[in-house]
NUVEX-39355 format. One record per residue (C-alpha): residue number from 1; residue in one letter; chain; x, y, z. Coordinates in steps of 0.25 Angstrom, whole numbers, always signed. Example, Ala and Ser with C-alpha at 12.3 -4.5 7.8 and 13.67 -1.06 7.14 Angstrom:
<atoms>
nr:1, rest:a, kette:A, xx:+49, yy:-18, zz:+31;
nr:2, rest:s, kette:A, xx:+55, yy:-4, zz:+29;
</atoms>
This chain:
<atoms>
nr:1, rest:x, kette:A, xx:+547, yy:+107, zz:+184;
nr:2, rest:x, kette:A, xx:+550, yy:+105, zz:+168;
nr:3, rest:x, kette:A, xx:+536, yy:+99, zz:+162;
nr:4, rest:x, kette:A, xx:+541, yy:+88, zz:+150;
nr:5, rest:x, kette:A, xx:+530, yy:+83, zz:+141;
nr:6, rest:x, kette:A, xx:+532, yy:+68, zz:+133;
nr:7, rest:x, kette:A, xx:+527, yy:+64, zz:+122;
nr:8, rest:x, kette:A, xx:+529, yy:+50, zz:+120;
nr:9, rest:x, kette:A, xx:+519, yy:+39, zz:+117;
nr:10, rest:x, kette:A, xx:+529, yy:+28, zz:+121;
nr:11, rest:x, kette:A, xx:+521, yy:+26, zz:+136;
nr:12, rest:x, kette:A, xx:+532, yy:+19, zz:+142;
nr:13, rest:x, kette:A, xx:+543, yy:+27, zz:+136;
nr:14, rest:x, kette:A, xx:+534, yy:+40, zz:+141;
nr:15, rest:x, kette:A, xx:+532, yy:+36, zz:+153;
nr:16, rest:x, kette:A, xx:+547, yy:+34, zz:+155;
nr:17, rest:x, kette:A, xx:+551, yy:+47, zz:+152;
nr:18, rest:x, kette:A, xx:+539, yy:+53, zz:+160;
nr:19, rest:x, kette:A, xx:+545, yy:+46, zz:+173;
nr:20, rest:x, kette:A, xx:+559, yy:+50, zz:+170;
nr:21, rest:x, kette:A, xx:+555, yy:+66, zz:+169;
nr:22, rest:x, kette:A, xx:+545, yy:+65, zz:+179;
nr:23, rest:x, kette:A, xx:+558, yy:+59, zz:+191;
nr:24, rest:x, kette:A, xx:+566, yy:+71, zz:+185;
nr:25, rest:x, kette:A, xx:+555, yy:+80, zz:+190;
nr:26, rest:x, kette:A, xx:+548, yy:+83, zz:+178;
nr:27, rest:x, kette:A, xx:+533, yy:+88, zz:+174;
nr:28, rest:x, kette:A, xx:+530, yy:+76, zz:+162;
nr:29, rest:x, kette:A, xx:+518, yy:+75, zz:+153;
nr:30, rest:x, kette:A, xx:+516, yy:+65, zz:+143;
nr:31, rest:x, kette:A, xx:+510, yy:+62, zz:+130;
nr:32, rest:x, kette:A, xx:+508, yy:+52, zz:+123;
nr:33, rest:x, kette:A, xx:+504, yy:+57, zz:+110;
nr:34, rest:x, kette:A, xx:+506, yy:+69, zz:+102;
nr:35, rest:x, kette:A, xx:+490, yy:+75, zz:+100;
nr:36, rest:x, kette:A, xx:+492, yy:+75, zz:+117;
nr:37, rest:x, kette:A, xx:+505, yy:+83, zz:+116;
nr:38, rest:x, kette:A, xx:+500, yy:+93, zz:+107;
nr:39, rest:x, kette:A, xx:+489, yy:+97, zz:+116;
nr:40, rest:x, kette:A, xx:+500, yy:+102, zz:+126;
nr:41, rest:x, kette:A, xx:+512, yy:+107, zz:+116;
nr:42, rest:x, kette:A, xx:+508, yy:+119, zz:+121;
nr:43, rest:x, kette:A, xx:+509, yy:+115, zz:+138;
nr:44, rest:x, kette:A, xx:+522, yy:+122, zz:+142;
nr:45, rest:x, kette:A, xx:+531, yy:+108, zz:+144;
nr:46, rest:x, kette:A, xx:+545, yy:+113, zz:+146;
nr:47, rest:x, kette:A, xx:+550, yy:+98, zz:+137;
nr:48, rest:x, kette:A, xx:+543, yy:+91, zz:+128;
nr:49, rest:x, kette:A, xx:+549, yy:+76, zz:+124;
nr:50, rest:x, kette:A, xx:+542, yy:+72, zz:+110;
nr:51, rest:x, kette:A, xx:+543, yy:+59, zz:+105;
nr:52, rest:x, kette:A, xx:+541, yy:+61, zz:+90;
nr:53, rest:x, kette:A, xx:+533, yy:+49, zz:+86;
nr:54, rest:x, kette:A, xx:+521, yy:+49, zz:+94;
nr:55, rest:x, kette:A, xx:+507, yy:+42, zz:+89;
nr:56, rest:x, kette:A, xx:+497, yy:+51, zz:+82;
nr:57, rest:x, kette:A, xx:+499, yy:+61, zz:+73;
nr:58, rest:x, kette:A, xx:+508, yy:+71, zz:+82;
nr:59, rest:x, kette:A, xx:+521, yy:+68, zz:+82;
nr:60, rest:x, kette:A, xx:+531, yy:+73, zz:+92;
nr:61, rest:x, kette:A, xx:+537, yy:+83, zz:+78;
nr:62, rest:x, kette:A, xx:+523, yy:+89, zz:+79;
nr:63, rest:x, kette:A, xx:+523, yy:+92, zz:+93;
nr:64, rest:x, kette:A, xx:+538, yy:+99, zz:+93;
nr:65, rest:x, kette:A, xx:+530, yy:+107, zz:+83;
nr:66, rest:x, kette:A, xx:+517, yy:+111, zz:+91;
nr:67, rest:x, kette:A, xx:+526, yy:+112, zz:+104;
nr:68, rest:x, kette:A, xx:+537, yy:+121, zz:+96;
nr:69, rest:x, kette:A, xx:+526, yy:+130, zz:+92;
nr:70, rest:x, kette:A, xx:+521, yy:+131, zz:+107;
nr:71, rest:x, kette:A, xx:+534, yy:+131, zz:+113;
nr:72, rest:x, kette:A, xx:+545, yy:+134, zz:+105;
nr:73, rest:x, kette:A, xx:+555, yy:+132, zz:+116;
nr:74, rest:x, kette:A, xx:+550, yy:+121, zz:+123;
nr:75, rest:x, kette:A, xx:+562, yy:+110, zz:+123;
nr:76, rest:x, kette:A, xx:+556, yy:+97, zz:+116;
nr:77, rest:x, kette:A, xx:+564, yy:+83, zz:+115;
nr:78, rest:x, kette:A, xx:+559, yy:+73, zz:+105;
nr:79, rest:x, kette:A, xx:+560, yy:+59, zz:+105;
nr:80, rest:x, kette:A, xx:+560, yy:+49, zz:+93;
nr:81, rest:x, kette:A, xx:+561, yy:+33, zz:+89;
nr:82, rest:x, kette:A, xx:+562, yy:+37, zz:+75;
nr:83, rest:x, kette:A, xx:+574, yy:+40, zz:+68;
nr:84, rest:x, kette:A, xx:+582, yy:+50, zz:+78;
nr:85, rest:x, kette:A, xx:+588, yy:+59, zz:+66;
nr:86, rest:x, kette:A, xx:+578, yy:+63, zz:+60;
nr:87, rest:x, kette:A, xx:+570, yy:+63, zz:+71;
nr:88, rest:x, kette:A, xx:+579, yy:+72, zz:+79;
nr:89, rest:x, kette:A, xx:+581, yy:+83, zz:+67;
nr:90, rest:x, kette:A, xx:+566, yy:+83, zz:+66;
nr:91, rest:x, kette:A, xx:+565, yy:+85, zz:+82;
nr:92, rest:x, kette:A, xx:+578, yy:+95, zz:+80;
nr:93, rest:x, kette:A, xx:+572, yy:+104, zz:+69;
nr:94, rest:x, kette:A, xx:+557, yy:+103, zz:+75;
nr:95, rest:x, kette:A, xx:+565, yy:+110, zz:+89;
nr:96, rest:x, kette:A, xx:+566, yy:+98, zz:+99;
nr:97, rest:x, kette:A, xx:+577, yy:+100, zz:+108;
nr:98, rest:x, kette:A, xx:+583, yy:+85, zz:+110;
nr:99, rest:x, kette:A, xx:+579, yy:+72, zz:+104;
nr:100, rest:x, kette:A, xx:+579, yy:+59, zz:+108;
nr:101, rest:x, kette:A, xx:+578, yy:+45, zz:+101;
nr:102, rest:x, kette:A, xx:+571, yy:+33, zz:+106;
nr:103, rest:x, kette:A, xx:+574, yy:+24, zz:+114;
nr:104, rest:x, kette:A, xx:+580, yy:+35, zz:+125;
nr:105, rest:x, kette:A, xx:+584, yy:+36, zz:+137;
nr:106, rest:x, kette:A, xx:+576, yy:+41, zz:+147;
nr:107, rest:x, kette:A, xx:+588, yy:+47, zz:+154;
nr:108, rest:x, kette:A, xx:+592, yy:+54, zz:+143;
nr:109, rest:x, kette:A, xx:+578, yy:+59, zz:+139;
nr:110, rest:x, kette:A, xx:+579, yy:+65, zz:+154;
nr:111, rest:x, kette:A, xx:+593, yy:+69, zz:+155;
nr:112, rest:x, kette:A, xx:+590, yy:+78, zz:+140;
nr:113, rest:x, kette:A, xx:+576, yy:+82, zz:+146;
nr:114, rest:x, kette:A, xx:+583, yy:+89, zz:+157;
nr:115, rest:x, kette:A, xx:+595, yy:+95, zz:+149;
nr:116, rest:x, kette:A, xx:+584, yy:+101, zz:+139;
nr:117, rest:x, kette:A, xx:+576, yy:+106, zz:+150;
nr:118, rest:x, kette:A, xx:+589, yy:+114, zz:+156;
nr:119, rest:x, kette:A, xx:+593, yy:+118, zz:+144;
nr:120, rest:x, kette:A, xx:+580, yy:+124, zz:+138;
nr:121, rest:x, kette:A, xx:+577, yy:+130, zz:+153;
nr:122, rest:x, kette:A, xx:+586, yy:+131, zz:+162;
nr:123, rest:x, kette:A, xx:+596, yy:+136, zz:+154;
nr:124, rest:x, kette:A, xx:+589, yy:+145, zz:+145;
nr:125, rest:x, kette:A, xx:+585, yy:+152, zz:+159;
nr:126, rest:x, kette:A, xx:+600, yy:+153, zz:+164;
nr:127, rest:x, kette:A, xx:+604, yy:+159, zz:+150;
nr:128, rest:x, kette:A, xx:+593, yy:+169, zz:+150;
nr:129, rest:x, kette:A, xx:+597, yy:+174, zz:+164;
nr:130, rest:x, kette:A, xx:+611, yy:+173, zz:+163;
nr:131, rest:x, kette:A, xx:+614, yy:+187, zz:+153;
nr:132, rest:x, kette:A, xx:+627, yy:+181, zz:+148;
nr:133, rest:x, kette:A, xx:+624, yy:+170, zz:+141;
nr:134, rest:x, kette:A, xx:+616, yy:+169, zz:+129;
nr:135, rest:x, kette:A, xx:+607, yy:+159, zz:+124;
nr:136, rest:x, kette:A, xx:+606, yy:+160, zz:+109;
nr:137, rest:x, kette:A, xx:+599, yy:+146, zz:+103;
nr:138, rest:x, kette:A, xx:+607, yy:+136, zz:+109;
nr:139, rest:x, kette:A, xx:+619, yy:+146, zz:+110;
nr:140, rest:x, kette:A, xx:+625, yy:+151, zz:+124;
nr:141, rest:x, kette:A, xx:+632, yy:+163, zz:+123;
nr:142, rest:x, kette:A, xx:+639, yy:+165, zz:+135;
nr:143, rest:x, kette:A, xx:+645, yy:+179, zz:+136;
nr:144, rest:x, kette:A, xx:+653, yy:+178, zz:+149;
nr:145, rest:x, kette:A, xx:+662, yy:+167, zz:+142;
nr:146, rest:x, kette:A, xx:+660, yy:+172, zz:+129;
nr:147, rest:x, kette:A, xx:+655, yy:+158, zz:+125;
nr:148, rest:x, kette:A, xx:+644, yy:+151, zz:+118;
nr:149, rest:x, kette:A, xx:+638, yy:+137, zz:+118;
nr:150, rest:x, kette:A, xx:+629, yy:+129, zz:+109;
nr:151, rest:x, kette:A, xx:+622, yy:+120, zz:+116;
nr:152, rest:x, kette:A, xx:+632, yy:+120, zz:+127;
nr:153, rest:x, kette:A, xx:+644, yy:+118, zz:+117;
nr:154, rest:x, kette:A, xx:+653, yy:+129, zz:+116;
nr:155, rest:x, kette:A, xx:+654, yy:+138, zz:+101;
nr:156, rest:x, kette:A, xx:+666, yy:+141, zz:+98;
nr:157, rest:x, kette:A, xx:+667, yy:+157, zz:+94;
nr:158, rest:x, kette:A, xx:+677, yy:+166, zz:+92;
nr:159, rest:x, kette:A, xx:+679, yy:+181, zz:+99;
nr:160, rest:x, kette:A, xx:+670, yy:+189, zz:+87;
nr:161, rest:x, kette:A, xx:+661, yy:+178, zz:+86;
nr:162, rest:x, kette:A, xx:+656, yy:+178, zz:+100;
nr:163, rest:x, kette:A, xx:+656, yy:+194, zz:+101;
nr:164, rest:x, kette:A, xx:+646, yy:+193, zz:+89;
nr:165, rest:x, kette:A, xx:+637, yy:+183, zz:+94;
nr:166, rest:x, kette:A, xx:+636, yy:+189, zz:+107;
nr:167, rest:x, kette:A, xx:+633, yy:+203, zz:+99;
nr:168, rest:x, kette:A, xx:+622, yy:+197, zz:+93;
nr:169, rest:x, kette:A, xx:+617, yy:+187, zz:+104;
nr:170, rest:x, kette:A, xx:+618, yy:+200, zz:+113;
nr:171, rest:x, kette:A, xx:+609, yy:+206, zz:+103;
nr:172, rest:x, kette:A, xx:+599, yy:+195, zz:+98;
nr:173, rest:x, kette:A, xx:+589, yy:+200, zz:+85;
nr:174, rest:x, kette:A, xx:+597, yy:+212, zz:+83;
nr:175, rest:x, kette:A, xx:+603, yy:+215, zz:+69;
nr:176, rest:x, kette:A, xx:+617, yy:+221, zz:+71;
nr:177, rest:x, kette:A, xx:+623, yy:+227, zz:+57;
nr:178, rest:x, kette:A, xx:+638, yy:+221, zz:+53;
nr:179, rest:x, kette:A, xx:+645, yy:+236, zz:+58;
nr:180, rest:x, kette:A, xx:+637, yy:+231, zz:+72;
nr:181, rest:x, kette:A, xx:+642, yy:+220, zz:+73;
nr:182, rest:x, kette:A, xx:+657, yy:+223, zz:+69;
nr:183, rest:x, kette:A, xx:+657, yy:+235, zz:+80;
nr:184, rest:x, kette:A, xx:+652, yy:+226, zz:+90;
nr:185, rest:x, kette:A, xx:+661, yy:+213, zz:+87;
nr:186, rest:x, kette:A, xx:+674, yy:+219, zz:+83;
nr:187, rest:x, kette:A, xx:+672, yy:+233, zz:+88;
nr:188, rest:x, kette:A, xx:+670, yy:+246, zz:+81;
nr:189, rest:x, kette:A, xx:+686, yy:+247, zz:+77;
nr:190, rest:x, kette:A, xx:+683, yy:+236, zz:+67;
nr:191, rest:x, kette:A, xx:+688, yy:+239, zz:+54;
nr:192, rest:x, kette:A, xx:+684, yy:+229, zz:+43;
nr:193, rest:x, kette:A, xx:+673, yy:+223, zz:+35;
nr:194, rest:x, kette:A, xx:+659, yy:+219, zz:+43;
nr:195, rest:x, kette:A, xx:+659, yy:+205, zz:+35;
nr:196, rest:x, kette:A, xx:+669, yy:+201, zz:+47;
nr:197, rest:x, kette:A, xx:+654, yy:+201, zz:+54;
nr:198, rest:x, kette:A, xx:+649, yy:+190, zz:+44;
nr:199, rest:x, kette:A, xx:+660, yy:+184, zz:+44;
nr:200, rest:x, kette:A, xx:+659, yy:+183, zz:+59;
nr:201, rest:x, kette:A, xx:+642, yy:+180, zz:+60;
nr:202, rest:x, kette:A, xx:+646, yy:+168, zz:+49;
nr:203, rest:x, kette:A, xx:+657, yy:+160, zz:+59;
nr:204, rest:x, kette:A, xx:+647, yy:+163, zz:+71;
nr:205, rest:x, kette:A, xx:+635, yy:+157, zz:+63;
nr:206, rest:x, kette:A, xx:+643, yy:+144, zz:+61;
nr:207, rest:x, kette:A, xx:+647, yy:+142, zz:+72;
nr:208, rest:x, kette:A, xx:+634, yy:+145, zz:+77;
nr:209, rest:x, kette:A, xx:+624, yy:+141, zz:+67;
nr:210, rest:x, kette:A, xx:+610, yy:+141, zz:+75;
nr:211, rest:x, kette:A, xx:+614, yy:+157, zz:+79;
nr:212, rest:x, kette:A, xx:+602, yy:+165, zz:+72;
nr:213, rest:x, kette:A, xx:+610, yy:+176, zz:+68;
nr:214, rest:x, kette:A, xx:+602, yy:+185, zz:+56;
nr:215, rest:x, kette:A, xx:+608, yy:+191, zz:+44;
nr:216, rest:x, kette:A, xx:+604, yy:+204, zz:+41;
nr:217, rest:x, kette:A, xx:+609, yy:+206, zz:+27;
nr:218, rest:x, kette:A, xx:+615, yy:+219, zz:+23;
nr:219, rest:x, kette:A, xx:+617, yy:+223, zz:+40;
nr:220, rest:x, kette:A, xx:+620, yy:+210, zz:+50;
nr:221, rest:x, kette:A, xx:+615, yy:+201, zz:+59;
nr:222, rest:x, kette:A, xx:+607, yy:+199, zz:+71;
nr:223, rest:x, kette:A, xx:+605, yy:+187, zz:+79;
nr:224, rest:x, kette:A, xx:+591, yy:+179, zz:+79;
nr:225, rest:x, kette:A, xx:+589, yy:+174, zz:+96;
</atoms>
């Protein structure tokens, strides 16, 4: 059973919420103020839904902060009656995993609690035992179809470009030099210059720009997990 804590000081809007994940089988607690929810930022809740204006002096920003220093990968989804652009790019850059403005549906709010909650667990455990995919942030490398996906859209990649990333991704934290690389992607009959591996590393980068792939200057690259 999935334990979900609230933090909302709207009681009626709270309570609502509360009675919607409770009929879907949930473990709820709710607060109705931030001081209360710092207290158990370190509880182990497998979702937290912030509202980001609360009264006192916590907001909901502070407690993404004190439960992200905890719980680095605990899934958070903030809430907001404010203005939902900057709201959201705050919640975005501050590591919440979905957002929603006010007034919501309570449907949806269910309906995103239960995708965030198969994707951040139950997902993340068939890719850890499933050897031939590859979770890489929010990439899937799937080697048995030579395929990846961000965020369950496909990347398009050519032939080299996939051969490379799986070297890396096979490999994560380990620095391979540019001759490395060249025997491994094109094959130790290569003949020609090892700036085909920039060259290469540049397109994959843009067309996967949250990869972690490290320069190492004057050697080659490695791949950050």
């Amino acid at each position: 059973m999935y334990k979900i804590a609230i933090v909302e000081d709207e009681k009626n809007l709270a309570a609502l919420v509360l009675k919607y994940l409770c009929t879907e089988g949930y473990e709820v607690k709710l607060y109705s103020n931030g001081e209360e929810a710092l207290q158990d930022a370190e509880f182990a809740y497998d979702l937290w839904i912030l509202d980001i204006m609360l009264p006192g002096i916590i907001s909901g920003y502070d407690l993404i902060k004190k439960i992200r220093e905890k719980n680095p990968t605990k899934p958070v989804i903030f809430t907001s009656a404010r203005d939902q652009d900057i709201d959201k790019i705050m919640g975005l850059e501050l590591g919440s995993d979905d957002y929603l403005a006010k007034p919501y549906s309570i449907r949806e709010l269910v309906l995103r609690v239960k995708n965030l909650l198969a994707r951040t667990y139950e997902f993340n455990s068939t890719i850890k035992t499933n050897k031939n995919l590859l979770l890489l942030g929010n990439y899937i490398l799937d080697k048995d179809r030579r395929s990846v996906s961000f965020q369950n859209d496909p990347v398009s990649l050519t032939s080299k470009e996939y051969d490379l990333l799986l070297y890396l991704a096979e490999n994560p934290s380990k620095a391979f030099s540019r001759d490395q690389i060249l025997n491994a992607v094109w094959g130790e009959d290569y003949f020609g210059s090892d700036r085909v591996v920039d060259d290469l590393l540049r397109r994959l980068r843009s067309k996967m720009p949250e990869l972690q792939i490290e320069t190492i200057y004057g050697y080659g690259y490695r791949l950050i997990p």
